[in-house]
Structure formats: structure tokens, C-alpha cells
FIVO-134324 format. One record per residue (C-alpha): residue number from 1; residue in one letter; x, y, z. Coordinates in Angstrom, 2 decimals, decimal comma. Layout:
N
NUM / a / X / Y / Z
...
This chain:
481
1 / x / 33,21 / 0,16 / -1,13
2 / x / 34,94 / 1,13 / -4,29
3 / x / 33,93 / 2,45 / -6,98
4 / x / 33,37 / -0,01 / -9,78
5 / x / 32,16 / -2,35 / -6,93
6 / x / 28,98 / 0,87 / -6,66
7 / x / 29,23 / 1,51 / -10,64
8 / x / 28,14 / -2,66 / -10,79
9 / x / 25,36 / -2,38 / -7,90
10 / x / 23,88 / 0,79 / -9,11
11 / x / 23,56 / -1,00 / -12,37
12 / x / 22,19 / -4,16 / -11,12
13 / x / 19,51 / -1,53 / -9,13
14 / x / 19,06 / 0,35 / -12,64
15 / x / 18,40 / -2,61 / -14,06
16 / x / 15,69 / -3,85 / -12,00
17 / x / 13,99 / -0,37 / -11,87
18 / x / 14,09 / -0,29 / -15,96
19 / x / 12,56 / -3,41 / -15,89
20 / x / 9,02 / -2,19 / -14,59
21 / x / 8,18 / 0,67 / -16,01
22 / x / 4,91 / 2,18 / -15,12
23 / x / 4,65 / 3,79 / -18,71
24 / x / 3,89 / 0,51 / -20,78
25 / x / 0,55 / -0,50 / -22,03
26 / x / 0,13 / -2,85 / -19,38
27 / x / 0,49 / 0,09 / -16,43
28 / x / -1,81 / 1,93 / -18,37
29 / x / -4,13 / -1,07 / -18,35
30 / x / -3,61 / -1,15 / -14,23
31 / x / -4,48 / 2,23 / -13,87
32 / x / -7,43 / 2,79 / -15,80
33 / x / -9,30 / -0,64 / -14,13
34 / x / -8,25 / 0,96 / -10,64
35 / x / -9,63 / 4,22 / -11,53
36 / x / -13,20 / 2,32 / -12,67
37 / x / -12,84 / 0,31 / -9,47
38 / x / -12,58 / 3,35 / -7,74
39 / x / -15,15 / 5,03 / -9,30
40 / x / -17,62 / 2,15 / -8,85
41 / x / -17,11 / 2,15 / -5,06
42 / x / -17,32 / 5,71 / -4,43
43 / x / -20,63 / 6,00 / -6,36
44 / x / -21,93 / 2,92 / -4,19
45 / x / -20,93 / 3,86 / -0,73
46 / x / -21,49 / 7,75 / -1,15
47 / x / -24,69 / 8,08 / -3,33
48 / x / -26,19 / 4,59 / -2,36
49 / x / -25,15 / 4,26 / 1,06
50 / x / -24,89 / 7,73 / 2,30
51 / x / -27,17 / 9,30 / -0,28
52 / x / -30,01 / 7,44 / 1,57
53 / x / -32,59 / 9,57 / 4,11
54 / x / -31,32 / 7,10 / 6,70
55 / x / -27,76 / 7,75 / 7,88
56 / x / -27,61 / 4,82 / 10,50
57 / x / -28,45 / 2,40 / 8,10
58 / x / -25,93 / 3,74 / 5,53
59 / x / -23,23 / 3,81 / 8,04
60 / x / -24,12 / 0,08 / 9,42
61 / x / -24,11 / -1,59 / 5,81
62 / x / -20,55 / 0,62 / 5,38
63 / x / -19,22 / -0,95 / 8,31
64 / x / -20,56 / -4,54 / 7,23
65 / x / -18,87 / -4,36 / 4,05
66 / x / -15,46 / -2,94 / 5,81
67 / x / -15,81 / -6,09 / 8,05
68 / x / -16,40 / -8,47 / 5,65
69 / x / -13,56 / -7,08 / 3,33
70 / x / -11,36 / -7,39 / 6,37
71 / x / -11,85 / -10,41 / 6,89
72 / x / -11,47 / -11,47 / 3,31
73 / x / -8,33 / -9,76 / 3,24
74 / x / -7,56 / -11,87 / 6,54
75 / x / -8,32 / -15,35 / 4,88
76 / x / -6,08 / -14,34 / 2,51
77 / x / -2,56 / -13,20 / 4,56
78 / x / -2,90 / -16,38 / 6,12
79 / x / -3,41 / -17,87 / 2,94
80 / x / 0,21 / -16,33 / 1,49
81 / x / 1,63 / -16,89 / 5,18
82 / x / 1,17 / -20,79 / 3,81
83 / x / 2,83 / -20,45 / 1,21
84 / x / 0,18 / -19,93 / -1,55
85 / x / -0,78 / -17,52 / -3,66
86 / x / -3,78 / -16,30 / -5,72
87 / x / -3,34 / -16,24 / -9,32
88 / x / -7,01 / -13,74 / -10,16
89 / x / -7,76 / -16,13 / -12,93
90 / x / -10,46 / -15,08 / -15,65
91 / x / -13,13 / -17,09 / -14,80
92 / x / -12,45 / -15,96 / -10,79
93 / x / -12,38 / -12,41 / -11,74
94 / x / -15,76 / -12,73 / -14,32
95 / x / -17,70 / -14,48 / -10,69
96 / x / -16,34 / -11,56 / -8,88
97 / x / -18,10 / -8,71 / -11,60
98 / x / -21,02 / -10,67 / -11,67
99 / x / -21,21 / -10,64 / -7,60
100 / x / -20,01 / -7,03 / -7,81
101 / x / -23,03 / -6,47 / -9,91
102 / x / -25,52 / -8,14 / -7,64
103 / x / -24,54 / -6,39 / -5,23
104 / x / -24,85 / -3,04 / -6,66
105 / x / -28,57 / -4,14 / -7,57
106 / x / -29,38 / -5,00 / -4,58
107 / x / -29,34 / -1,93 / -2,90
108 / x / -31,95 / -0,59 / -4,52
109 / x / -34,10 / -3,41 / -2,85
110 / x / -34,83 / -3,60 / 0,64
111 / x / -35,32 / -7,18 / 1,21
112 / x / -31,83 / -7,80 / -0,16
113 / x / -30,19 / -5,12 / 1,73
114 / x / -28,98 / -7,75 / 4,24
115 / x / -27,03 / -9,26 / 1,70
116 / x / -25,31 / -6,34 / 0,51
117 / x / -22,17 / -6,79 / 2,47
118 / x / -21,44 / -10,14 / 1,32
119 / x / -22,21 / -8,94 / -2,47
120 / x / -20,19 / -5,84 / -2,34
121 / x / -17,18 / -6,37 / 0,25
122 / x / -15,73 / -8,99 / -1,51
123 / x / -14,99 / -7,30 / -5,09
124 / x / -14,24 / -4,51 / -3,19
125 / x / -11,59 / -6,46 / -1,22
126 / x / -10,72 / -8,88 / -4,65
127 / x / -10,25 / -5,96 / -7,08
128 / x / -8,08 / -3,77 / -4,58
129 / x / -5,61 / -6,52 / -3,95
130 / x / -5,76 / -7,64 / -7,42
131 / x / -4,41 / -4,18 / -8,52
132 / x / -2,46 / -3,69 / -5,63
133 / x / -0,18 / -6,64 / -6,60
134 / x / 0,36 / -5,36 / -10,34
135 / x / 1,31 / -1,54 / -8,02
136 / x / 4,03 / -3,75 / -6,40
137 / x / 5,24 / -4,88 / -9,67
138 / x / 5,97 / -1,08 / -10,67
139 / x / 6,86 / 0,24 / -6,81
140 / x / 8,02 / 3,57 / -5,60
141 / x / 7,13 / 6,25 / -7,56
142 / x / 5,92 / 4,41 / -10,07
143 / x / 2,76 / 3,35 / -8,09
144 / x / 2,59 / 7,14 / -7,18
145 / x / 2,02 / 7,77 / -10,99
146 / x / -0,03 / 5,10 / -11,31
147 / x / -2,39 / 5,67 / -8,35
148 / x / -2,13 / 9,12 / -9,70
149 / x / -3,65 / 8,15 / -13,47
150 / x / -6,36 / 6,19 / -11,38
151 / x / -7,72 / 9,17 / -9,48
152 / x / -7,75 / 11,04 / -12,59
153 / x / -9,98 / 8,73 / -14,49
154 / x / -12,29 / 8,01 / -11,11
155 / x / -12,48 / 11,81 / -10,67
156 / x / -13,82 / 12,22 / -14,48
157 / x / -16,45 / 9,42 / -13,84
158 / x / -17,63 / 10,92 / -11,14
159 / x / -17,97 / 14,60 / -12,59
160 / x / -20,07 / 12,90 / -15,19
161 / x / -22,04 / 11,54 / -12,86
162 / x / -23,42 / 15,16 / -11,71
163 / x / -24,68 / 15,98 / -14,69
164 / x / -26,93 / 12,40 / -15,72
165 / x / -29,91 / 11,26 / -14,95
166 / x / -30,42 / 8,48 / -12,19
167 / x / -30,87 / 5,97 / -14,61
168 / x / -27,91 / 6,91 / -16,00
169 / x / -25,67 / 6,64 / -13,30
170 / x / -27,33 / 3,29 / -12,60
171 / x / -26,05 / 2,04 / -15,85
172 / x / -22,44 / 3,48 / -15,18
173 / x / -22,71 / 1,88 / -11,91
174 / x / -23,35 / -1,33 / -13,14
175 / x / -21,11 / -0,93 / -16,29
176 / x / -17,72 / 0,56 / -14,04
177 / x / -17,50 / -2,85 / -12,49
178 / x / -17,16 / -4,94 / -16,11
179 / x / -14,70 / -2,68 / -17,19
180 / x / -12,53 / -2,89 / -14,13
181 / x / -12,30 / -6,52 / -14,79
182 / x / -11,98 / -6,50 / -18,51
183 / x / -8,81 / -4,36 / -17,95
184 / x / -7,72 / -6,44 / -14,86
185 / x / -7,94 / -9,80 / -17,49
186 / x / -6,51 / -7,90 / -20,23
187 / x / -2,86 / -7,19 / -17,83
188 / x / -0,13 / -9,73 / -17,84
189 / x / -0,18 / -11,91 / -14,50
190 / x / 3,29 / -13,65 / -15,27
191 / x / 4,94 / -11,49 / -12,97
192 / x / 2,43 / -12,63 / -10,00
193 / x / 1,84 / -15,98 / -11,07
194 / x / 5,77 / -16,54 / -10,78
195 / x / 5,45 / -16,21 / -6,32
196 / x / 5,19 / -19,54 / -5,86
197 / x / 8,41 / -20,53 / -7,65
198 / x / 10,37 / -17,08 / -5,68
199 / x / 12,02 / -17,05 / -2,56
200 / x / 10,42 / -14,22 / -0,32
201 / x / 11,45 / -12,65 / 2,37
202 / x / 8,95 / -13,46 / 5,68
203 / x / 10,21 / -11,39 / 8,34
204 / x / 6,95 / -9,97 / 10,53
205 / x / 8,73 / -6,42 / 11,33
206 / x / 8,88 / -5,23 / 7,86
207 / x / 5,53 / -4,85 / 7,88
208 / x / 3,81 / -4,26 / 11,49
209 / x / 4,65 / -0,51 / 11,61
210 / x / 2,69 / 0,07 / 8,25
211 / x / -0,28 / -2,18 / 9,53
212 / x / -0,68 / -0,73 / 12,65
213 / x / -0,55 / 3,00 / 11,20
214 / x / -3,10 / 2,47 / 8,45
215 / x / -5,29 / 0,67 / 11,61
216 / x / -5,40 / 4,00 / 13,81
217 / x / -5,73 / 6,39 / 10,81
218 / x / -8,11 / 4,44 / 9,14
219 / x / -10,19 / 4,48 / 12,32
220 / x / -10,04 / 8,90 / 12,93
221 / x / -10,70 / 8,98 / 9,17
222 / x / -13,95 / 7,51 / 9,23
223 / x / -15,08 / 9,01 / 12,50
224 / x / -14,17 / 12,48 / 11,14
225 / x / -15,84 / 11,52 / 7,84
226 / x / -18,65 / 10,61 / 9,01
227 / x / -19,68 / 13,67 / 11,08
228 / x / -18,47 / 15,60 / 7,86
229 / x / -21,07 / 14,24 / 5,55
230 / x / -23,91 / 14,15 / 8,81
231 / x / -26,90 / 16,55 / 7,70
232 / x / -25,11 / 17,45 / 4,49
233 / x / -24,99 / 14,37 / 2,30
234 / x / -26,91 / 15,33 / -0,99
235 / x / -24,19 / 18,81 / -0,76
236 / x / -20,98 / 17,33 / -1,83
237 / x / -21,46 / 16,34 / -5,21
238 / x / -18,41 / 18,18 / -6,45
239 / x / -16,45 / 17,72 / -3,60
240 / x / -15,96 / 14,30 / -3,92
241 / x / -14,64 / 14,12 / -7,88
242 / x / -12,55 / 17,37 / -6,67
243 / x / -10,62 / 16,66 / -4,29
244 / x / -10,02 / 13,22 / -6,39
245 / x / -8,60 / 15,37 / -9,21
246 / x / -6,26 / 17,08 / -6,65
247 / x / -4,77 / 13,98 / -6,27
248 / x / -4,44 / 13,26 / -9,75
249 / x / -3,21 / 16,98 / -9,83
250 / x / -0,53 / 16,51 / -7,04
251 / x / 0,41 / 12,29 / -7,50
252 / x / 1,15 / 12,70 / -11,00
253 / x / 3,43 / 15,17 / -11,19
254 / x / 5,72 / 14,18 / -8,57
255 / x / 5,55 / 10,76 / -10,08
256 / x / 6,47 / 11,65 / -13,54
257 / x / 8,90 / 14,00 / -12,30
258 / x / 11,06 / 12,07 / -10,55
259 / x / 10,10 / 8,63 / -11,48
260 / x / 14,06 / 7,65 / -12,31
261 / x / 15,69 / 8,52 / -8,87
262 / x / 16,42 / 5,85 / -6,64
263 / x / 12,88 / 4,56 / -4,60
264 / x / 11,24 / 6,38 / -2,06
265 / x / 12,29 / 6,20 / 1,75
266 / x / 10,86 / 4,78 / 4,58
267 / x / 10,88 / 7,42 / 6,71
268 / x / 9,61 / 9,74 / 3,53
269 / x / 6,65 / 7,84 / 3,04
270 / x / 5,79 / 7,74 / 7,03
271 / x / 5,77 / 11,57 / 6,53
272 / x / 4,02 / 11,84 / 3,67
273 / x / 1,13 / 9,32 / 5,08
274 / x / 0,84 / 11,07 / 8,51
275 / x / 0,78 / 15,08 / 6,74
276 / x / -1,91 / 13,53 / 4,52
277 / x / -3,75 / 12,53 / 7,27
278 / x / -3,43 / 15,08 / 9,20
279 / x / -5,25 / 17,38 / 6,21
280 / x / -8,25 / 15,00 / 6,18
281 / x / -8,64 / 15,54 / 10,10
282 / x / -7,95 / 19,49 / 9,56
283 / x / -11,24 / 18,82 / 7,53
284 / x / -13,21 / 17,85 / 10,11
285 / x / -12,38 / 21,07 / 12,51
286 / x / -12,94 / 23,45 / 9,97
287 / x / -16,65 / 22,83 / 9,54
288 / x / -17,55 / 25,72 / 12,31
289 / x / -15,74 / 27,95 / 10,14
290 / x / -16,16 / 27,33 / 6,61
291 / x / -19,95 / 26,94 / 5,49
292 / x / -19,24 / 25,82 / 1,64
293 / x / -19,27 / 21,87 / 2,06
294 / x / -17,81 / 21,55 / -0,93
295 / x / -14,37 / 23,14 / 0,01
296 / x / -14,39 / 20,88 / 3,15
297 / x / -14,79 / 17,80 / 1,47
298 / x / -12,36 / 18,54 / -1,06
299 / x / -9,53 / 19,08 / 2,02
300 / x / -10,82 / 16,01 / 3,43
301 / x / -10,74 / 13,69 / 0,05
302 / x / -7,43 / 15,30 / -0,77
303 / x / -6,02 / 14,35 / 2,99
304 / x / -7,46 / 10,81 / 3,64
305 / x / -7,63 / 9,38 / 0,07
306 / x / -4,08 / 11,03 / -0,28
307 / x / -3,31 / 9,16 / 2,91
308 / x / -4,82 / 5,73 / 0,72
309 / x / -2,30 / 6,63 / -2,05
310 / x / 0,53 / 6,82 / 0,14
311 / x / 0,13 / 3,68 / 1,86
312 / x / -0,62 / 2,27 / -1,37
313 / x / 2,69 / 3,81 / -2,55
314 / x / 4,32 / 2,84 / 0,37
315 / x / 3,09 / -1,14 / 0,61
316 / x / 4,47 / -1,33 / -3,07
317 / x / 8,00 / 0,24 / -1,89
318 / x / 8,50 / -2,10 / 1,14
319 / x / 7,42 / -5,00 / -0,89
320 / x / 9,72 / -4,24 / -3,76
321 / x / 12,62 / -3,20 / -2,02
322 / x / 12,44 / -5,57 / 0,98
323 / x / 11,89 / -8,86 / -1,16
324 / x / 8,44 / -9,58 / 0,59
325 / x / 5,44 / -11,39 / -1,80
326 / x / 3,11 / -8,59 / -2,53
327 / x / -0,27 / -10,08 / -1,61
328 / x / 1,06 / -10,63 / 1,83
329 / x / 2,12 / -6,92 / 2,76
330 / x / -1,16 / -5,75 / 0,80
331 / x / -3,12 / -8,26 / 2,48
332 / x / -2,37 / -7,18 / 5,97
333 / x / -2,27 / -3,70 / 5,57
334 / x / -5,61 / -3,51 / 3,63
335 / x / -7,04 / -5,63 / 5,98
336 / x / -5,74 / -3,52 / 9,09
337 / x / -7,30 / -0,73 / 7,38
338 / x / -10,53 / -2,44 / 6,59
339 / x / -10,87 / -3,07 / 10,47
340 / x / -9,91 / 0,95 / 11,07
341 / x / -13,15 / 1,59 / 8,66
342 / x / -15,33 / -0,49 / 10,43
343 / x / -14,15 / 0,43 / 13,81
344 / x / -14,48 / 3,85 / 12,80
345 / x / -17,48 / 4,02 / 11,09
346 / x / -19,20 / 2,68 / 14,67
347 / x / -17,50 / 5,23 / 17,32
348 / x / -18,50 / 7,78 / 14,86
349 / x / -22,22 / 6,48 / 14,46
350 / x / -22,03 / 6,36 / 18,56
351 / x / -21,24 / 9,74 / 18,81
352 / x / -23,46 / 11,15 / 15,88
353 / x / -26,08 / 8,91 / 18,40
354 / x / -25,28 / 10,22 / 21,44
355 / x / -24,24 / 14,26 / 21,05
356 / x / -25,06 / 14,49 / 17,01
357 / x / -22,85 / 18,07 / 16,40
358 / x / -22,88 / 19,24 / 19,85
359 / x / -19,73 / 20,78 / 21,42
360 / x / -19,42 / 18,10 / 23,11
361 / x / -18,93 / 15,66 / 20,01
362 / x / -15,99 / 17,76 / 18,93
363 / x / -14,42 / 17,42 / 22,33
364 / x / -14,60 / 13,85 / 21,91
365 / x / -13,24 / 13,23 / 18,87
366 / x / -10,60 / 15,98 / 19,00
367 / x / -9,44 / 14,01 / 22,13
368 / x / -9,86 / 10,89 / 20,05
369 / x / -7,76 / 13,15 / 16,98
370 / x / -4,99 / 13,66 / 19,75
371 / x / -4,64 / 9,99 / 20,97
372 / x / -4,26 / 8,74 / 17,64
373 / x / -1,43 / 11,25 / 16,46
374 / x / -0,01 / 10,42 / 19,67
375 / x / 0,12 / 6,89 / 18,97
376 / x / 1,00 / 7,26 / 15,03
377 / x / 4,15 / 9,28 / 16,46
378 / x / 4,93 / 6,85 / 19,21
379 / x / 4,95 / 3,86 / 16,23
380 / x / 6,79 / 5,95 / 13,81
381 / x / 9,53 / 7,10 / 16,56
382 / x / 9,96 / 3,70 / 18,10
383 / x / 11,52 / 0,68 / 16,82
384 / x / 13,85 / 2,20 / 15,53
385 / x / 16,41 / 0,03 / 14,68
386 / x / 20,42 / -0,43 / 13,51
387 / x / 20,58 / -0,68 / 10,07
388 / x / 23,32 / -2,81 / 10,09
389 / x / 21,05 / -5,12 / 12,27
390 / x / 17,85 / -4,39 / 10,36
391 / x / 20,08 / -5,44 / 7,74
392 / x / 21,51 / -8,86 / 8,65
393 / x / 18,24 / -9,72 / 9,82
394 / x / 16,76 / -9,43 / 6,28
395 / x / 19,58 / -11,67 / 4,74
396 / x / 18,36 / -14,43 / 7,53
397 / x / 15,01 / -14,09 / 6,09
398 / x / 16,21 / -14,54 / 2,65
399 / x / 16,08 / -11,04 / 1,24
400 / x / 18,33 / -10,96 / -2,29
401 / x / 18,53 / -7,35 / -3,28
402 / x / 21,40 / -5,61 / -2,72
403 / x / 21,42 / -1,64 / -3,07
404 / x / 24,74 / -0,08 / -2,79
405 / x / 23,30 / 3,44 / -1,37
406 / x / 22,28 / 1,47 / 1,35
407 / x / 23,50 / 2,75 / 4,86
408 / x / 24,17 / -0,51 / 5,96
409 / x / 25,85 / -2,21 / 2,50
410 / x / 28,26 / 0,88 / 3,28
411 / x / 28,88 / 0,13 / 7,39
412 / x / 29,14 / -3,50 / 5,50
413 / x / 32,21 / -2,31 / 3,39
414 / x / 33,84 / -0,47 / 6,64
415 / x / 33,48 / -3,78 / 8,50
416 / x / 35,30 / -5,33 / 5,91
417 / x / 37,71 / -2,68 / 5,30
418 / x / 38,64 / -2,64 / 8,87
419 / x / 39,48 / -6,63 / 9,25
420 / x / 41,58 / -6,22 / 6,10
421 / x / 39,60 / -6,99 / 2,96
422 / x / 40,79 / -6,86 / -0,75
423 / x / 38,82 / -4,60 / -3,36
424 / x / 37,75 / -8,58 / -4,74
425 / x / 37,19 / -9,73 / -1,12
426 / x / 35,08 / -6,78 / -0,43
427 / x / 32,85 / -7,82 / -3,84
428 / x / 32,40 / -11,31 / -3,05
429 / x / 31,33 / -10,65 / 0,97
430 / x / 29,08 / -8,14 / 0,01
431 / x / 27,45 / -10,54 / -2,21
432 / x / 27,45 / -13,45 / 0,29
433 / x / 26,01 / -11,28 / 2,88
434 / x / 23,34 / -10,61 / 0,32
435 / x / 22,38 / -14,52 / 0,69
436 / x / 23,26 / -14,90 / -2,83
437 / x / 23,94 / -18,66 / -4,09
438 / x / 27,32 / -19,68 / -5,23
439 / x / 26,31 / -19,91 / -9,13
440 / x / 24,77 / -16,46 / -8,41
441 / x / 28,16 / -14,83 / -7,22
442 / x / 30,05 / -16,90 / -9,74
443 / x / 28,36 / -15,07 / -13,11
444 / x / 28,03 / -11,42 / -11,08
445 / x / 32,16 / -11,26 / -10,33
446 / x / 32,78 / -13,82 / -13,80
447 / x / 35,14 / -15,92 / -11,24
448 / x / 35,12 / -19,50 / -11,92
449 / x / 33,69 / -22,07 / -8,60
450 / x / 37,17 / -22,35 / -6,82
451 / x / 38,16 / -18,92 / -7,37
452 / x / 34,95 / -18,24 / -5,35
453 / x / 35,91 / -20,95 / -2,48
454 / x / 39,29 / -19,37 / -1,77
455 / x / 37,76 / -16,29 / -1,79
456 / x / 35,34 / -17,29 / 0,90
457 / x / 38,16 / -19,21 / 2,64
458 / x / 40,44 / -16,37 / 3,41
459 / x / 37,04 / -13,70 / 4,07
460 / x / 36,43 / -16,77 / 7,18
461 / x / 39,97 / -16,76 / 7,98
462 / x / 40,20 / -12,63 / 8,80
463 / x / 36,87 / -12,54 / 10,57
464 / x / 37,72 / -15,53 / 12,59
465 / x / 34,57 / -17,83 / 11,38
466 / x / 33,70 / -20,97 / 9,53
467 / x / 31,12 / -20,31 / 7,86
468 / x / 28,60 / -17,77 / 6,42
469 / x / 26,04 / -18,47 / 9,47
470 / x / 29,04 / -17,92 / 11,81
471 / x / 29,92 / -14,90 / 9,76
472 / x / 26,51 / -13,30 / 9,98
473 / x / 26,63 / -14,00 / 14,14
474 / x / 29,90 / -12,11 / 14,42
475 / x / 28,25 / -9,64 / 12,32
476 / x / 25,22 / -8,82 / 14,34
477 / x / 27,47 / -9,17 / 17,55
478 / x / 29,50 / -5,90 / 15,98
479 / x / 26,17 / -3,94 / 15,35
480 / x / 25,17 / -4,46 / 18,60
481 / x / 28,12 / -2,84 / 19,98
């Protein structure tokens, strides 16, 4: 590729990075209602659900409300899979608070305990996808800072929370979820609202690997979790809001730090996800050794809600940089993960059931610890693909953006180079292979309609094709070999 053919495309990647910064009162906005979302859920499902005397109960009414955000978060892929969208109107997001407040109410009463699932996993599922979507507006590291802000906030409610009185923390509980959506109402939706109109890239693979990771973590996570917590529940007040702040600590620096180089990798954000998983099961086996619950739970916040961020971070990335409608990727990823909590949250009950903390518990789910790194490996190693293919298949599912530090825009411009090419016929099949439109190529190279034609008439001629679809054949034929 030469050079003023990269100078344009890093531009046109500049551009669009510009575009969405996370620093404007808006990301600010989206931070600070995630970080009250956050906060709100915490203090429910730690203090109210686990803070109870009874642990089975806690842990079945966790595992309700993980199934019944799942499949909320289910109704919905297939909902974007149509072709729709949801649009997190005022008057949708106002039902959702008041149901979100219902539901916090109810726990405190026994006969309405049942309902408590319903009433709480569905603005749990709502307000995580709603602020997911506005993430994947920002992507990369700019979700990283945000997610980063939002920890810091959550970590500060929950500090507070120590200190107050149990009315108190009643009234922040019921207040956290008005906030969150005041600020979500309060944040531009143009941006989301505008999916209908945009033509997304649907391909299934781009999104599989991340689903079927943040499944089988999702599921050790909880099982580790909840043997952590069993017998100690009322002992990690601190631990909690700490090992929040770490993330804060840790996110927000790296974010703000290098929140203008290019996005964030694939295979870096695999990396980053498994390590911080990995900490939050180191957690689990340091409990024979370390007696200060408070350090534990810190490691094991800091490793699996780290792990949270970075698929957070990393649903954003693949959604931005891959062309794919936000609320789809987040849908099936949060709900794969949903269905890891539940899942999780009953092996670990099972085993708390049948050994409690025996020896022979931690044989079981160090075996289960080993399986699933096995299997995390196995996805992360596997299907691994040729760029160049990985490539061409994304331009037959309609993905537009072009990046010229791509490995496979580069074996692109050797292709061309080696059937004989011109610097201009280089520009324009680049571009074409990018599934861009005619007018589209037309105002990037300022080449009038039949310059374009003979252009794309004499790029046929050297490969030996008639047509783009022909083109992109021959194409995949030469990154198979």
C-alpha cells in the first residue's frame, strides 16, 4: 500500500475514533448511571441476598434472577437478529425504576420473595444493556475508562454504605436505581436510535468465541464465589467497595493513558479476560492460607469483576471495529454470562450441600477450575483463522470499515501488487473490497462515476473476473492456498 493511500485510511480511522470521545458530558453521564447501577445491584445481591441467615435461599433467588435476566437478554438477541432494535425510551426506562424499586422492596417481605426475580432481573438485565450500547458507542479503551469511572463511583457508594444506618442504606438502595435512570434519560440516544437505518454486519463467528468464554468463566466464578462468601458473609464489608476501587485504580489509568492509540486487539483482550479470571479463581484457593476475608475478596472482586470489565471492553471493541449492532453482541454475551451465573450459582450450592468446605469440595472444584481453563484455552487457541479469509468473509457480511494497519488490508495490497496494480488501482480495490458503494468511492478518491468504472474495468481485467462477487471468490480461493 503506499503511503498517502495509509496517510488517507489512518485519517478516515482518526476520524472515527475523534468522533466518540469518552471525555464529553455525555460519557460522563454513561458512567456515573453505570456506577449507580452497579452500586444498586451489589448492595441487593450481597447485603440482601447473601446478607440473609439463610444461604440456600440467597443463592436460589441469585440464580432466579440470573435466569430470568438470561432469558431477557435472550428475547432480546433474537429480537436484533430480526432486525429490530430497542430504542430505551423515557417512559420504558421510568417502568423499569419503578419495577427496579419494587423489587428492591420486596425483599424485605417474605410473601413477595417469590416475585423477586421477576422484579429485579429485568432492570438488572435493561439497565446493563442500556449502558452497554452507549460503551459501544465509545469502544476500545474508551469503554476501559469508562467502566473504569463507573467502578469508582460504585466503590464510593458502597464505602458509604459501611458507615450508615440500615435505614439509610435502604434509602440509597431505593434512591441508586432513580438516579441510574435519570442519567440514562439525560444521554443522547441518536447514535442508537440510528440501527435501524445502518447496515450491520451479521456474521455468527465474530461473536461465538466471546459468548462461549464469558459462559464457562461466568460459571467457575460463581462456584468459587460462592464458597468464598459461605460462613463469612457479614465479614466482607470492605472487601467488596475495595477491590471495586482497584479497578477504578487499574481501568482508569490505562484508559486515560493510552486512550489515542489505535483499538485494542483481539487476542489482547482474550488475555486480559482469561489473567483476570484466573485472579478471581486464585481467590478461591487461597482461603486455607490467608484468614483476613477481606484481602480475599478484594483478589477475587479485582479478578472476576475485572474479568466483567474486560468483556465489557472487549464486546464494545468487536462491535465497533467489526461493524456488528451493539445490542446484538451485548445481548448474547450478557446473556451467555447470565446462564454461567445461574449455572454456577447451583453446582456451587450442590457442593456447599453435599461436602460444605471439606477437602473434598476443593478437589471438586479445582478439577472443575482445571476443565474450564482447559476449555477457555482450547476456544481461544482454535479457530483460528486466515486473516485474509476472516477478512473477505466480513466484506460478504457487509462490514464497511476499513483500517489500513490491518494484516489483511496489507496481504490485500500484495495481492494487488503482485497481479500488477497502479498506486490508483490499488486505492479504488481496496475500497471495493471494503463493500463500499460507488458514490462512496467516488467522494473518498474525488474521481468522477466513469473514472471509477474504468477503474474497476481494468482491476477485473488483471484478476481475470467480472465482477466484484467473482473478484471476492478468486480472492478467498488465494487465501486458501
Amino acid at each position: 500500500m503506499t503511503d498517502s493511500s495509509l496517510k488517507r485510511f489512518r485519517r478516515m480511522v482518526k476520524t472515527k475514533t475523534e468522533s466518540n470521545a469518552a471525555f464529553s458530558l455525555s460519557g460522563l453521564r454513561v458512567a456515573a448511571g453505570f456506577g449507580l447501577y452497579f452500586a444498586w445491584v451489589s448492595i441487593v445481591h450481597y447485603i440482601y441476598v447473601f446478607g440473609g441467615s439463610n444461604l440456600g435461599l440467597g443463592t436460589a433467588i441469585a440464580a432466579a434472577v440470573s435466569l430470568v435476566s438470561m432469558l431477557f437478554y435472550g428475547w432480546v438477541f433474537l429480537h436484533y437478529r430480526r432486525g429490530n432494535s430497542l430504542h430505551y425510551t423515557r417512559s420504558q426506562n421510568y417502568t423499569v425504576c419503578i419495577v427496579a424499586i419494587l423489587g428492591t422492596l420486596s425483599l424485605g417481605i417474605p410473601v413477595l420473595q417469590y416475585f423477586v426475580p421477576l422484579l429485579i432481573g429485568i432492570p438488572v438485565a435493561w439497565f446493563r444493556l442500556a449502558y452497554a450500547e452507549h460503551f459501544a458507542e465509545v469502544g476500545g479503551r474508551g469503554t476501559l475508562v469508562l467502566v473504569g469511572m463507573a467502578f469508582g463511583v460504585c466503590a464510593v457508594i458502597l464505602i458509604t454504605t459501611v458507615f450508615l444506618t440500615e435505614l439509610s442504606v435502604i434509602a440509597i438502595t431505593l434512591l441508586t436505581p432513580i438516579g441510574c435512570t435519570l442519567l440514562l434519560n439525560s444521554v443522547d440516544a441518536t447514535k442508537i436510535k440510528r440501527a435501524e437505518s445502518h447496515r450491520f454486519n451479521t456474521s455468527a463467528h465474530n461473536y461465538w468465541k466471546i459468548a462461549a468464554m464469558a459462559f464457562i468463566i461466568s460459571v467457575l466464578f460463581d462456584v468459587t464465589e460462592t464458597h468464598l462468601v459461605f460462613g463469612v458473609e457479614s465479614e466482607f464489608a470492605f472487601g467488596l467497595p475495595s477491590g471495586f476501587l482497584a479497578i477504578a485504580v487499574v481501568a482508569l489509568p490505562v484508559g486515560l493513558l493510552t486512550h489515542k492509540r489505535r483499538e485494542l486487539g483481539e487476542t489482547t483482550l482474550f488475555v486480559a479476560m482469561i489473567s483476570c479470571a484466573l485472579l478471581g479463581a486464585v481467590s478461591f484457593f487461597l482461603r486455607p492460607l490467608i484468614a483476613n476475608v477481606q484481602i480475599l475478596m478484594i483478589v477475587q472482586t479485582l479478578g472476576g469483576y475485572g474479568f466483567v470489565t474486560m468483556l465489557l471492553v472487549a464486546s464494545a471493541t468487536i462491535a465497533k471495529q467489526r461493524n456488528m449492532q451493539a445490542g446484538l453482541v451485548f445481548a448474547i454475551v450478557l446473556c451467555c454470562q447470565r446462564l454461567g451465573n445461574s449455572v454456577g450459582e447451583v453446582i456451587g450450592s450442590g457442593i456447599i450441600a453435599a461436602w460444605g468446605s471439606s477437602p473434598a469440595a476443593y478437589a471438586a472444584i479445582s478439577l472443575l477450575t482445571v476443565i474450564s481453563y482447559v476449555s477457555v484455552f482450547m476456544i481461544f487457541l482454535l479457530h483460528s483463522r486466515n486473516p485474509l479469509l476472516t477478512r473477505l468473509e466480513r466484506i460478504e457480511n457487509n462490514e464497511e470499515f476499513l483500517d489500513s494497519e490491518d494484516p489483511a488490508t496489507l496481504m490485500l495490497s500484495r495481492i494487488a501488487l503482485q497481479h500488477g496494480l497502479t498506486q490508483r488501482e490499488i486505492e479504488v480495490f481496496l475500497l471495493a473490497a471494503d463493500n463500499r458503494c460507488m458514490k462512496d468511492i467516488e467522494e473518498e478518491l474525488h474521481i468522477s462515476k466513469n473514472t471509477l468504472k474504468t477503474h474497476l474495468q481494468r482491476i477485473y481485467q488483471k484478476f481475470g473476473v467480472h465482477g466484484r462477487q467473482e473478484l471476492i471468490m478468486f480472492l478467498k480461493q488465494q487465501a486458501e492456498k
